[in-house]
N, C-alpha and C positions, 0 to 999 in steps of 0.2 A: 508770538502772533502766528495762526495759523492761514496757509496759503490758500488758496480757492479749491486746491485741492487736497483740502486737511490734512495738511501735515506740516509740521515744525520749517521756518525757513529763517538764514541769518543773512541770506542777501536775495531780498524780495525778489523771485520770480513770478511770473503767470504763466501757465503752460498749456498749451493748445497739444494736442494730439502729434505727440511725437516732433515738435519744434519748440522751442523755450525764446519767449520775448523779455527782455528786463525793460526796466522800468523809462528807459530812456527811449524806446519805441513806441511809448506810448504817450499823449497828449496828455495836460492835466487834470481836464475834465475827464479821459477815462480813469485815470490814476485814483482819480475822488472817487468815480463810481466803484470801481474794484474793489475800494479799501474801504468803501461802508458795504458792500457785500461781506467782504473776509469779516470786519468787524460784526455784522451780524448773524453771521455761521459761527465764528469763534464762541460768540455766547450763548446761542441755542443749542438747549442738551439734544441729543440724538431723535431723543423720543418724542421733542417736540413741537416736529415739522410742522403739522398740521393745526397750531396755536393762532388763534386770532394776531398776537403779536408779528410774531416770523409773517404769515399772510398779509399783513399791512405791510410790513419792510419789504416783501416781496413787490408789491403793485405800486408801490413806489418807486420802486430800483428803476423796475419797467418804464413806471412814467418817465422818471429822468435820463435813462437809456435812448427814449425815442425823441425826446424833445432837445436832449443836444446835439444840435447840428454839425459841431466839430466829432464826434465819435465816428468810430466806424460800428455801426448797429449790430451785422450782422458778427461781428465780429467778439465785441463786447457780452452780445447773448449766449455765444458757441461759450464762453470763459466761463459765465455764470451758471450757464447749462451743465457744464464739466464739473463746478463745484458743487452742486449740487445731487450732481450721480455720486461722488466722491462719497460727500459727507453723509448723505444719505441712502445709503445703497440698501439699506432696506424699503423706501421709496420713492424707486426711480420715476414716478409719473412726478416726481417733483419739477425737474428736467425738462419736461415736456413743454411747459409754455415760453420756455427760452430757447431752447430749438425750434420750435416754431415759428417765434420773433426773427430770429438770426434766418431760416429757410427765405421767410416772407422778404429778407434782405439780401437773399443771391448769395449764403454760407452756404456751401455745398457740403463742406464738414457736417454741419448740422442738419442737411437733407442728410445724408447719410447715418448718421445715428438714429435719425428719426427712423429711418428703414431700417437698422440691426432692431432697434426696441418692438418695432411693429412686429418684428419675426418672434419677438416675445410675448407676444399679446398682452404688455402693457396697456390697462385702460387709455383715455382720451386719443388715440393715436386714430385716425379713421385711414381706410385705404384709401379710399373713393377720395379724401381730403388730397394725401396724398399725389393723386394720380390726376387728381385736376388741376394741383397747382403745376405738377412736373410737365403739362398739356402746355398750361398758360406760358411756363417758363421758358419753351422752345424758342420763343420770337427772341429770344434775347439773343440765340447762337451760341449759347454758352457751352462750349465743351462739355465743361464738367457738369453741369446738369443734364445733357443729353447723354452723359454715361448714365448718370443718377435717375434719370428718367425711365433706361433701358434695364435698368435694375427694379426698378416700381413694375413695370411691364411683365419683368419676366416674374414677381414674386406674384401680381394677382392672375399670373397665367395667359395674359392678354397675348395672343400668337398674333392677332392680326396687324394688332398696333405694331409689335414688334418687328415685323417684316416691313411694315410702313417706315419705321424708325430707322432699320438696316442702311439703306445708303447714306441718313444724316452723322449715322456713326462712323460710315465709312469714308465718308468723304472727310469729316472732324480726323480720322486715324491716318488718310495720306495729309493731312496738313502739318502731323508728326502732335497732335494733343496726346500727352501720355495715358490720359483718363479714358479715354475713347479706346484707344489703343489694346489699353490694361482689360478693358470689356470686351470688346471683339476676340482676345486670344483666349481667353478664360470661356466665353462661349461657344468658340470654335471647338477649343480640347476636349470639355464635357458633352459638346450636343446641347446645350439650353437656346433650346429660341431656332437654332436654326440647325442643319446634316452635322453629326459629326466631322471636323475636315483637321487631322494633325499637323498634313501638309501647309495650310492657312493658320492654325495655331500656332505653329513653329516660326510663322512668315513676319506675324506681330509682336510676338515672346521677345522676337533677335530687333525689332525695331523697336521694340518698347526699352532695350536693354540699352540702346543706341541718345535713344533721344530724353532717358531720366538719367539726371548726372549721376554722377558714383553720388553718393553719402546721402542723397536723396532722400530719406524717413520717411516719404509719405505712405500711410498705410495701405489705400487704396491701390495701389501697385505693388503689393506684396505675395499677392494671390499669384498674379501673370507669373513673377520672380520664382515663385514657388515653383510652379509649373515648369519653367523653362531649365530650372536647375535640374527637376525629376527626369526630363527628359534625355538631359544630358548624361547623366548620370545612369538611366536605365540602355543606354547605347541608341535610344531610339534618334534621338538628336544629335551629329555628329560634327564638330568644328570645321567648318569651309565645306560641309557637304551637306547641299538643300536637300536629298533624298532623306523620305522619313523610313527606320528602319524595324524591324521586327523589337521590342521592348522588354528586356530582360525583368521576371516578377519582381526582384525588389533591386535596390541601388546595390552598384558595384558586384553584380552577380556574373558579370560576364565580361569580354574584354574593351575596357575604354582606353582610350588614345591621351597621352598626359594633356595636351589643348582643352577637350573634350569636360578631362575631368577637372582643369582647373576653373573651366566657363559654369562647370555645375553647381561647384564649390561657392564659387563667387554669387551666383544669383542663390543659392540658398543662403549663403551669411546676409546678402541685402536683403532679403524676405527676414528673415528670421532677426535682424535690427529692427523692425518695426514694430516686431512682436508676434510674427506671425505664427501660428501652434506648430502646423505641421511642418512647418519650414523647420523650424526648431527642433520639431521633435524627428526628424531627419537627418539634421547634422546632430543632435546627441546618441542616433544608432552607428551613426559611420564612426565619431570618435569613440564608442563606446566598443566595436566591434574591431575596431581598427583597420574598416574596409576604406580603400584607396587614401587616406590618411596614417600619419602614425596615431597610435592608440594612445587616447587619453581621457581619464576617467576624468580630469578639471572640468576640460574641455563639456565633454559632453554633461555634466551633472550644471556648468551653465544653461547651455543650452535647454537640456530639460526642465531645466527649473523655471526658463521662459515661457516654456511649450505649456506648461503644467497649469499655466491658470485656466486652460479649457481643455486639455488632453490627459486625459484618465488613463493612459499605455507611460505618457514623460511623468504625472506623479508618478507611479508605479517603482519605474526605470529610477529617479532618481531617491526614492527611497529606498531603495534593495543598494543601488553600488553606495549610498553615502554609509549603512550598515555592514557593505563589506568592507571597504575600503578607507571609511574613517571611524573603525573601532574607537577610537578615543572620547571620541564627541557625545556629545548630549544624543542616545539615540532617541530621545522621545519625538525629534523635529522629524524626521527621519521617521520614523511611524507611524505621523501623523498625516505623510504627504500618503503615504499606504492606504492609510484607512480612508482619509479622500478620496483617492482611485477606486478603491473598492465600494464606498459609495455612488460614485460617480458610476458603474457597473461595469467595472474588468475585471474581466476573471480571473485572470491569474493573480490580483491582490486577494481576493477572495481567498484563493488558494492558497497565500504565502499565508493570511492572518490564521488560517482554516489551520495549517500546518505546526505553526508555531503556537497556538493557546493550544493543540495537541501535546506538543514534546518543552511545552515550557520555555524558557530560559528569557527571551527579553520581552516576551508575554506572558503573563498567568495563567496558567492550565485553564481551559473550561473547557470541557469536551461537549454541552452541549453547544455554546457556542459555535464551537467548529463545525459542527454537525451542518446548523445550519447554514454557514456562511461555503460548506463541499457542494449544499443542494443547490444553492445559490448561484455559484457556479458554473455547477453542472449544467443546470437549467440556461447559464447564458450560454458558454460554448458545450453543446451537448456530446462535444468528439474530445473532448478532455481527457486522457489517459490516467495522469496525474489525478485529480478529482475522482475520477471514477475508481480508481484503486482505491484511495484512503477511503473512500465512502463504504466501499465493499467491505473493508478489515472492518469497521466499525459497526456496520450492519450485521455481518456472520457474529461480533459479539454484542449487539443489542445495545452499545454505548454510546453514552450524549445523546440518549433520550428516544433515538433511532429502531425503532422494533426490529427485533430480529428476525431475520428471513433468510435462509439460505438460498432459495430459488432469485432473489432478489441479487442476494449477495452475488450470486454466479455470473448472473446478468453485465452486474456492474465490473464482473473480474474479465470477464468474454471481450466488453468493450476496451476495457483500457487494454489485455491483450492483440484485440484488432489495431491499435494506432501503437502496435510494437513496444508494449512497456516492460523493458525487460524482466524485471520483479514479479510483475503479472503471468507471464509466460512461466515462469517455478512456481508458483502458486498452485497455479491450474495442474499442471502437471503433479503437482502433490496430493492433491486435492482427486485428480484422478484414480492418482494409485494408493489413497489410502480409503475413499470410496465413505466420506465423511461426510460433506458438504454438497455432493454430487456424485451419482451413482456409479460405483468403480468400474473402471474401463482401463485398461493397461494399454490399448493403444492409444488413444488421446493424454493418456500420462504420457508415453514417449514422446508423441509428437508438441507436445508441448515442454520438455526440457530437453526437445534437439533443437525449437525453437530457439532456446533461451539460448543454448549454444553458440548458437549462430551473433550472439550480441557477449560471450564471456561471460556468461554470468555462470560464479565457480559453484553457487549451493546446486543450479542445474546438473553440473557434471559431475561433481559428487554424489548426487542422487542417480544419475543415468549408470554410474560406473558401478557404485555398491547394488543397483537392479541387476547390471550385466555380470558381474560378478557371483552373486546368490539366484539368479534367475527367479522364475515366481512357479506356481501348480497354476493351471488351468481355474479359473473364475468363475463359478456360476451366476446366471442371472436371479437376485433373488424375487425377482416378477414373476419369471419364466423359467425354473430349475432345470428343463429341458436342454435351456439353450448355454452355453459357455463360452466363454472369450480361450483364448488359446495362450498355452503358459509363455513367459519369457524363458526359451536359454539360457543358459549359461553359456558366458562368453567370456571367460578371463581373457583373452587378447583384447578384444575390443575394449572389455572394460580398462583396462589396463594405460589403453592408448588414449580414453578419453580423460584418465585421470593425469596423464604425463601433459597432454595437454593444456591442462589447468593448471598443470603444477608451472609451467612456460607464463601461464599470464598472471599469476603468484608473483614469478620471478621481476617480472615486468612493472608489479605495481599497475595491472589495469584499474582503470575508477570502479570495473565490473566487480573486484573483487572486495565483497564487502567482510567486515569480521564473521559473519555467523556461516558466509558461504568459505570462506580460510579454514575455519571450523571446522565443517563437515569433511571439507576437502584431507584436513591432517587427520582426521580422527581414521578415514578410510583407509589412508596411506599407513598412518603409521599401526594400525592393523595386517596390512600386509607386512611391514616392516620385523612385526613380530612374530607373524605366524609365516610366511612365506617372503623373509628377506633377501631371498636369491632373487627375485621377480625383480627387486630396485640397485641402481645400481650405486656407488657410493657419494656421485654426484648427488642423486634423486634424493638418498635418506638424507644428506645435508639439507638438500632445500626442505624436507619437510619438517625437519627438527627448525629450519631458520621460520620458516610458519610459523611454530609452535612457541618459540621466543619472541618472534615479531606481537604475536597474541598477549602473551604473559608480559609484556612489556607494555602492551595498552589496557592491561589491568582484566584481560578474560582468566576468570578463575577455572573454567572449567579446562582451559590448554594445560591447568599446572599437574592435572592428574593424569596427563599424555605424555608429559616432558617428563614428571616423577619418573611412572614406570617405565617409562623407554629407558633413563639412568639407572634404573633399577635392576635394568637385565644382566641376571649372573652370567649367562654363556659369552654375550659377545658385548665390548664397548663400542655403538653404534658412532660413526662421524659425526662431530657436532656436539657432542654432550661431554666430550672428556673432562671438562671444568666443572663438574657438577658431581659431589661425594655422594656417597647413600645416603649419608644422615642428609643432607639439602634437598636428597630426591624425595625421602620421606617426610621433612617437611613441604613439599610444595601439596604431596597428593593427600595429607591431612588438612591445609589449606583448601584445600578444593573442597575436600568434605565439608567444612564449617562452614562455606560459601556455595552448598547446597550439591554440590555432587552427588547423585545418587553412585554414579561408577566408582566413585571416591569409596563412598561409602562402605559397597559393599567389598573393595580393594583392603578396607580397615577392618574389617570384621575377617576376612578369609587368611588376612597377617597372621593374627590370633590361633585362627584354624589351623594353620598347615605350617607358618613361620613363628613358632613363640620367643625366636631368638630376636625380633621384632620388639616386643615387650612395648606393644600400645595397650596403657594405663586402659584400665574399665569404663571410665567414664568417658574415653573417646569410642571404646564400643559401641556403649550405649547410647551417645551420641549416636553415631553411625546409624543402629538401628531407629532412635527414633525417626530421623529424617527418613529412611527407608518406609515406616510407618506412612509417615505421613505423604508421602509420594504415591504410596500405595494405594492409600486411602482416596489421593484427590486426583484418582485416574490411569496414573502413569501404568498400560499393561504389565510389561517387564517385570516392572517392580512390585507388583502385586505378586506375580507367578512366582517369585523368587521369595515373597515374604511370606505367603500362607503356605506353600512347600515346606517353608522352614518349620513351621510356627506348628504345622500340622507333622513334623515327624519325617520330612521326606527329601530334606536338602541338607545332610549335613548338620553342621551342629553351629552353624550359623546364629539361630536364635533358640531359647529354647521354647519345647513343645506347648503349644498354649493354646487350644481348640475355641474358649473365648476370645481372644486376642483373634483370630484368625477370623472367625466368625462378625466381630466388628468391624473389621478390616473389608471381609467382601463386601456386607452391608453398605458401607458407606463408599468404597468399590463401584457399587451398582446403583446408589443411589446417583450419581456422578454422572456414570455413562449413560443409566437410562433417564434423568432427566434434562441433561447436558447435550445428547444427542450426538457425545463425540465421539462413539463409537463402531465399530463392525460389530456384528453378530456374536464374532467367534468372541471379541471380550466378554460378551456379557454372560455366553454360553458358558465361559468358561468359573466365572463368579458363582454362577449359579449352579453348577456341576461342586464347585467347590463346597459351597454352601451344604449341598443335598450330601457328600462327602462326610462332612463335618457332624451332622447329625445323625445318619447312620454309625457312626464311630460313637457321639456321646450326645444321644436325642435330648438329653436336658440343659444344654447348653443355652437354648434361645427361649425367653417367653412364649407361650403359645400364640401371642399376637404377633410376635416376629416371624413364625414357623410360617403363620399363613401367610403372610405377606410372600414368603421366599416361595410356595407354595402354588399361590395365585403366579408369582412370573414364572413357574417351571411349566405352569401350563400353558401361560405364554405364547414360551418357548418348546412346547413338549414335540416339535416337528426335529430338534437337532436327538438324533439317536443317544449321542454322550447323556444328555438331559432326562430323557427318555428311560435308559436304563437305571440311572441313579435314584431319579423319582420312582421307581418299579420296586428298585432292591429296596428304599428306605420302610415303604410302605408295606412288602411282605414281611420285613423284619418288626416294625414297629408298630405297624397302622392294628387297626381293629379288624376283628374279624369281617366286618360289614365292608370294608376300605378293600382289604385281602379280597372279599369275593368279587367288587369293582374291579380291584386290577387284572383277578385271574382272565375274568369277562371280557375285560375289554382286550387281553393279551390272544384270546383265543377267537375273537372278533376281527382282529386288524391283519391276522395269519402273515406275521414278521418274518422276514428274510435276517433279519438281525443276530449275529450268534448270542450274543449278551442277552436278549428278550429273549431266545427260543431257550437259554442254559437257565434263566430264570422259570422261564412254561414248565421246565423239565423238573427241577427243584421246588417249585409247586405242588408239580403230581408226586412227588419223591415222598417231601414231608406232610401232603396234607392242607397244606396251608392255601386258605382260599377254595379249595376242593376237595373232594372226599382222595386221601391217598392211593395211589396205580403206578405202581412198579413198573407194568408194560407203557405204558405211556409216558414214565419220566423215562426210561431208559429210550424211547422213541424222539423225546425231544430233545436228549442227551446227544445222540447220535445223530441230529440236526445239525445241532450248534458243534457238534467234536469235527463232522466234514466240513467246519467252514474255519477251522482253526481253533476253537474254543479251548483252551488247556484243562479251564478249571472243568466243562463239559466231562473232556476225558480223563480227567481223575477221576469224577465222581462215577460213571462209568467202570472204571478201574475197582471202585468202590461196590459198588453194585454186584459185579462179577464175581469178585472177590466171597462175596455173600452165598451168593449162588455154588462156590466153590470151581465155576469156569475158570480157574486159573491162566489158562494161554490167555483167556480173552481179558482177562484181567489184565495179565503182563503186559501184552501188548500195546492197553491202552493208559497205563500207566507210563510205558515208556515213553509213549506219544507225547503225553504231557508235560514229562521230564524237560522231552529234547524243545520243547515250545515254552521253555523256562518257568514249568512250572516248580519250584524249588520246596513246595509244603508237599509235595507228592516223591522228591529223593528219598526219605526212612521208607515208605513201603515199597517201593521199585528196590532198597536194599536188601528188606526181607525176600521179596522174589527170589534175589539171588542165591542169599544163605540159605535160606530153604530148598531151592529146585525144583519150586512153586509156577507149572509154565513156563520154562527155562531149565537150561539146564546150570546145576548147581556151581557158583563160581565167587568166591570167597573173595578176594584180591577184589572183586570190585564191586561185591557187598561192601568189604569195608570203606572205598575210595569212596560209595555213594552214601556210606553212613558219615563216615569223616568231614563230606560238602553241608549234611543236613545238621552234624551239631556244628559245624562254621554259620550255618545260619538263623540257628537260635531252636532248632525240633529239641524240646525236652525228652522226650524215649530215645531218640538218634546218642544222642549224652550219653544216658544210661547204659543205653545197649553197648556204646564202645567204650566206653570203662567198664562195664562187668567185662566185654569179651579181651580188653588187654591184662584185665586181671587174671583171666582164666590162661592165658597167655605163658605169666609172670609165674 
């Protein structure tokens, strides 16, 4: 059998609003009405209130409701009116013509439901209905309807009546009615109806608390309760002292008197038995916080769960501690009271569910989802740090559907730094100094990872300390080339001292120190450790080997290629690692390569090179290099610079020589950075120098539709000189005569300060090419580019003279270009000597400068000192 308020019962109660009558309170003429209502809710399905059936059994109930004179009417209707809202909560105007009944009979209960529903603008409810009966109902004297009254009053705004009203309430509150009482202090505290006065507030709160026994339930007195507890609790209200005091922002924020806080305590547990939200959701922040209470998560996840059927902050609250604190349990209950809340619009559920279908685990990824529910959000608390951060990472990568916008992105990283997030403060500052996402600036990088400082945050100081340590060049504006930002110093002390710093709150386990700011922190240290180990002292190199373990112990692959080679050091065995052999140290930093270390990597490849007592199998080379590849290819600078060096002849013997391989490599390099937008200039500059490089050396390497392509961005870019001159050489060399006369033109047009352009103008007029050939002219532009440093200028010069038979001016400028490392100009600055060619004749270092030229590969330098040791022999 279910009870009038649908739900299963095995010893028939009836239950009025927070008091429970059994069966023996009531007469048996109501007993019969009751239990043919239950009876006829029990077999009406949900959906079907509004059936001619259910509507007869209804107007029937009513008839026999009013026509037994033993019931009490109003009383009987508030029961059925309750079962009703019950069974029917999808419609509550069911309700309404049995509160009505029950009002017209002096139920003051059911005036009052009547006015929460009206606040719902439930149809049939009329105000005007209302507020003329609450008019008529005054003759009676009835307290609690001239509370009830002065509530109709204040919801249709009625001021005049309600000052009319004022002394019938006051006079009902010196007579000690609680109901009266319960309105007067709730309209005092707020200002409804009459001056704010706390003083008068406080006056009723402590006579209300006097004259409603302890255990009391009635609801209607739960508001005052509320209040009176708030007060006490914020110090404003203070046990045996009438003065009202200045009101600390939230409870237990400042110092309460034990009296004080037990009288707060108290009127919040009776507000919060009745059901009341915020009463509730007050005493689950102080148990939860464990302010002027001991702390207790039971405690307060009751209380929240009370608060929670109309407070969207107590769902929240008690979906997030039942998730920490009852890992075991069903979390689906538990994320369901969440996603109410964030329905209901708080933000911060927003924010948890926003977080979690991000990073997974007891929600399934949707990143557009979250997307929307960060804007969501954002839009309710617009001062959200948290929100505005994850929104920004999402934005700068265009993810969960969010267009990409870096000015946007900035935006949103600028705010959440203004409400001090320390995450956002390293961003920004990154974001400054790499001059990516927003336009490089070295002072707003500083002052945004001294920010971050200032909160521990270890990737800030890792970053501040390797700036301070490497210092930066001077920055230009690239708007305004004129103007320049001014370099960072070098400062190894300071750097030194902001990194020992960090390394103290390493030590400490702050919550600031997250894995990837550990990270950065050991990688710089134990840099120093290797190149400049005097700087640390044997304390320091432990804690940062205990980093490096703490890391490798949470599964960072990339700490095992810092911990390897730190064990790896043949000169000195650093504190900390004694337990770790070579053969374990070169497994961890092999491990690190398969788990994508490029530093790994190229540590496995340089074994090979320089250690072959090492004996890493080929196919961890080749490993090695393709990841190297492949890093190179999707952006990584470094790793580019070090693989197309190789690939092109000029790092070693690292990879071998492969002008296609290298050539795909920038390609897709530059397809990356320039439609990626992740880059400075100088990357791309640098791709594309390489590129211009590459073909110069072996013009058939690329399709002619790839050349233009490389082609169209040289011109681009043709404002960086490096570019400038490559694109010049390849096309004297290569281009068509038509191309050649363009460049001469446009070389002789732009009247370059460049030495490289002006040693090109000059090797124009030399050979011809692009212009009719002029000896006095290329040796004029020769002598440009040779006074600005030009080696190759002044060899060819050297050349030149040489022709003419000027020999001093010869020597001389062949010297020039020796001592400026020109090394293809040592075999004739030898003959100079042997001869006594512009010099005087000096044997011992002809042959010292023949001996440098066949060490560097001159085929005649060879010959010449093997015929003259045979002539010797």
């Amino acid at each position: 059998m279910w009870s009038v308020l649908g739900r299963k019962t095995l010893s028939r109660k009836y239950v009025l609003p927070c008091r429970s009558y059994t069966r023996s309170q009531y007469t048996q003429p109501q007993i019969t009405i009751l239990d043919q209502w239950a009876r006829v809710v029990e077999t009406t399905p949900l959906t079907s209130f509004n059936s001619p059936v259910l509507e007869t059994a209804v107007k029937r109930l009513m008839l026999e409701t009013v026509q037994d004179r033993t019931a009490n009417v109003g009383e009987i209707a508030v029961q059925i009116g309750l079962g009703c809202a019950k069974r029917f909560p999808e419609s509550l105007v069911s309700c309404i013509p049995w509160y009505k009944l029950a009002v017209e009979h002096g139920d003051y209960t059911a005036a009052h439901n009547l006015l929460s529903l009206s606040r719902l603008e439930i149809p049939g409810i009329e105000k005007d209905w209302l507020k003329t009966w609450a008019r008529r109902s005054l003759k009676t004297q009835n307290p609690n309807l001239i509370a009830f009254f002065s509530d109709v009053l204040q919801e249709s705004k009625d001021t005049e009546d309600l000052f009319a009203l004022l002394p019938l309430l006051e006079k009902m509150a010196a007579l000690g009615h609680p109901a009266c009482v319960s309105k007067l202090a709730v309209r005092y505290f707020h200002g409804k109806g009459v001056p704010q006065d706390l003083s008068i507030a406080a006056k009723y709160l402590l006579i209300l608390s006097k004259v409603v026994p302890e255990g009391d339930p009635t609801p209607e007195y739960a508001q005052a309760f509320y209040l009176l507890g708030v007060m006490y609790l914020t110090g404003a209200l203070r046990f045996g002292d009438p003065q009202i005091h200045p009101p600390t922002p939230t409870l237990g924020a400042g110092p309460i008197d034990s009296k004080s806080k037990i009288e707060g305590i108290i009127a919040l547990e009776r507000a919060t038995g009745t059901g009341h939200p915020g009463a509730a959701k007050a005493l689950g922040d102080i148990y939860s916080q464990g302010v002027l209470v001991p702390k207790s998560i039971e405690d307060a996840m009751a209380c929240y769960k009370i608060a929670a059927h109309t407070n969207a902050e107590a769902m929240f609250h008690f979906g997030t501690l039942g998730l920490t604190h009852y890992p075991n349990e069903d979390p689906s209950e538990f994320i369901q009271f969440i996603e109410k809340s964030a329905n209901a619009g708080e933000p911060r559920a927003k924010f948890w569910l926003a977080k979690n279908l991000l990073k997974g685990g007891c929600l399934q990824t949707n990143e557009r989802q979250a997307a929307e529910l960060l804007a969501e959000s954002l839009e309710l608390n617009p001062q959200d740090p948290d929100a505005a951060f994850e929104l920004s990472l999402m934005t700068i990568d265009g993810r969960g559907g969010v267009q990409k916008d870096f000015q946007k992105a900035s935006r949103l990283m600028l705010l959440a730094a203004s409400r001090e997030h320390p995450q956002a403060y390293f961003l920004l500052g990154s974001w400054y100094f790499e001059g990516k996402i927003v336009k490089r600036n070295l002072k707003l990088a500083v002052h945004f990872w001294t920010k971050a400082l200032e909160v521990h945050n270890v990737e800030a100081a890792a970053s501040l300390a390797k700036l301070y340590w490497e210092g930066t060049k001077p920055v230009a504006d690239p708007e305004n080339p004129e103007v320049t930002q001014p370099a960072i110093e070098k400062d190894s002390s300071l750097s030194m001292k902001i990194a020992r710093e960090a390394l103290r709150w390493s030590e400490k386990k702050s919550p600031a120190c997250s894995e990837s700011g550990l990270l950065l922190l050991a990688k710089f240290l134990i840099k120093r450790i290797w190149y400049e180990n005097e700087l640390l002292s044997g304390s320091e190199i432990r804690s940062t080997v205990a980093i490096l373990r703490r890391l490798c112990d949470a599964g960072n692959k990339e700490s095992l290629y810092y911990l390897g080679m730190t064990a790896l050091d043949e000169e000195q065995r650093f504190p900390g690692i004694e337990d770790i052999s070579p053969q374990a140290a070169i497994r961890m930093v092999i491990e690190a390569m398969e788990h994508g270390s490029t530093e790994a990597a190229v540590a496995v490849l340089s074994w090979n090179e320089n250690n072959p007592h090492f004996e890493i199998p080929e196919y961890l080379a080749e490993k090695s290099r393709e990841l190297l590849y492949r890093s190179a290819s999707e952006g990584n600078a470094m790793m580019y610079r070090i693989v197309v060096s190789g690939l092109i002849g000029s790092h070693g013997t690292l990879f071998p020589t492969d002008f296609q391989k290298a050539a795909e490599i920038s390609l897709e390099f530059l397809e990356h950075q320039v439609e990626e937008g992740e880059s400075e200039e100088g990357a791309i500059a640098g791709a594309i120098t390489n590129l211009l490089n590459i073909l110069y050396h072996s013009p058939n390497v690329l399709l002619d539709r790839i050349k233009q392509e490389v082609f169209s961005l040289a011109d681009r870019y043709i404002h960086i000189p490096e570019i400038k001159y490559k694109y010049f050489r390849y096309f004297i060399a290569h281009g068509t005569p038509e191309e050649q006369r363009l460049i001469y033109t446009w070389s002789i047009r732009e009247k370059t300060d460049d030495d490289r352009l002006l040693f090109l103008l000059g090797a124009m007029y030399h050979t011809g090419i692009g212009t009719h050939p002029d000896i006095e002219e290329a040796v004029k532009y020769y002598e440009l580019a040779a006074q600005k440093g030009n080696s190759s200028a002044m060899a060819n010069l050297g050349r030149l003279y040489a022709e003419r038979a000027r020999y001093a001016e010869s020597f001389q400028w062949r010297k020039m270009a020796v001592a400026k490392g020109d090394t293809a100009t040592l075999y004739e600055l030898a003959l100079h000597y042997y001869a006594g060619q512009g010099t005087k004749r000096d044997i011992p270092e002809a042959m010292r400068l023949l001996t440098m030229a066949a060490r560097n590969g001159h085929p005649d330098a060879k010959k010449m000192l093997a015929l003259l040791q045979q002539l010797d022999e």
